[in-house]
N, C-alpha and C positions, 0 to 999 in steps of 0.2 A: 232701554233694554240692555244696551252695551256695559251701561252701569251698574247692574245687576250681575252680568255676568263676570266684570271684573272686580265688584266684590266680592262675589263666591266665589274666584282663582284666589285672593289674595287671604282669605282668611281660608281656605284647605291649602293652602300652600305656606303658613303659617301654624297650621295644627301640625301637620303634617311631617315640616321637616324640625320643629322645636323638638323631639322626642329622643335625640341623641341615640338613637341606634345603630351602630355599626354597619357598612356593608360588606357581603364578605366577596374577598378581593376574586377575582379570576381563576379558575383552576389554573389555566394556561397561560402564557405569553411567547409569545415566539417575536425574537428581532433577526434582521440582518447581521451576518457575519463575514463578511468577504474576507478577512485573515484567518478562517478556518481553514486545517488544513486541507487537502480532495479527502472528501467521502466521509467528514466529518460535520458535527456539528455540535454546540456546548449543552451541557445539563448544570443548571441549578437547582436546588428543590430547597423550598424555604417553608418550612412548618409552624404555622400560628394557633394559638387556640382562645378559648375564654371567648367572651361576648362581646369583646374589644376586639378581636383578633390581635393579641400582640405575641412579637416572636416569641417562638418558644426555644429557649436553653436546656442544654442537655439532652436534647431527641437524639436515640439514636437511630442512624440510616443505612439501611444494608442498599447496594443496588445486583441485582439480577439481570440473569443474559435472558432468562426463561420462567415459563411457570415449573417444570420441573425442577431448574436450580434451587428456585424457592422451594420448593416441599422440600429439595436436597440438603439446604441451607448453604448451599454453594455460592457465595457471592460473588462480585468481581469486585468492588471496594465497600467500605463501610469507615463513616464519617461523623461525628459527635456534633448534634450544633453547639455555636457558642451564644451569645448573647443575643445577636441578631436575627439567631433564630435561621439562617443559612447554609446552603451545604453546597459546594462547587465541587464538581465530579469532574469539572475539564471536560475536553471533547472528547466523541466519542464516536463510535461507528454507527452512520446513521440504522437507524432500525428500532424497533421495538423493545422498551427493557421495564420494570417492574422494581418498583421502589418501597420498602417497608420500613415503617417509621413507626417506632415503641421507644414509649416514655413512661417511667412511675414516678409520681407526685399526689402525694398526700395519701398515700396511700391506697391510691387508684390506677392500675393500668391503663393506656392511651394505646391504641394499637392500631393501622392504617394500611395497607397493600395497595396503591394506585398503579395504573397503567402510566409508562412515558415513551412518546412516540419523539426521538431524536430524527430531525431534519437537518439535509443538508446544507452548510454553511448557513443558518441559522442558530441562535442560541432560544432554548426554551427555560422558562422561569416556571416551575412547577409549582404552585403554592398546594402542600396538602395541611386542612384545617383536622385537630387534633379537639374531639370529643370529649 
């Protein structure tokens, strides 16, 4: 019996993972930061897209205090990835803020509005995936 069932682990566990499919990564990450300054805590926001998820270049990134700002178009910085596909915003006052990430490639508009909840003295690693 045991031999049956560790053939049928190992041949679904061999269809299974042979099919090279991408996972796609976490929305969130949150680390420890104890050299944050008080009442802050760091934003990254890293944009990938495609079926590989690989960075994506060139995205640009507005960030917002509010949803209002956003309709306002009032940002508080805005940031071009480079090649990595990365955007470091620095710390920031912990609190709620809104991240919009538009990219054109190939003729296609890429457009995204996520929520990012900044903690304090933690750093969060925001991945937003671009459609």
């Amino acid at each position: 019996m045991w031999k049956i069932l560790a053939l049928s682990f190992l041949v679904g566990f061999a269809f299974g993972c042979g099919r090279g499919e991408a996972i796609a990564p976490p929305p969130a990450v949150y680390d420890a930061d104890e050299n944050a300054p008080y009442g802050t805590g760091g934003l990254v926001v890293k944009v990938v897209g495609g079926s590989r998820y690989e960075p994506e270049a060139n995205a640009d990134i507005s960030l917002y205090a509010s949803m209002a700002d956003y309709e306002a178009d009032v940002y508080l910085a805005r940031i071009i990835t480079g090649r990595n596909g990365r955007a470091d915003f620095g710390y920031l006052n912990a609190g709620n803020y809104y991240v919009y990430v538009w990219k054109s490639a190939d003729g296609k508009e890429y457009k995204s509005l996520q929520a990012a909840q900044v903690q304090l003295a933690r750093n969060l690693t925001r991945t937003i995936i671009l459609r």
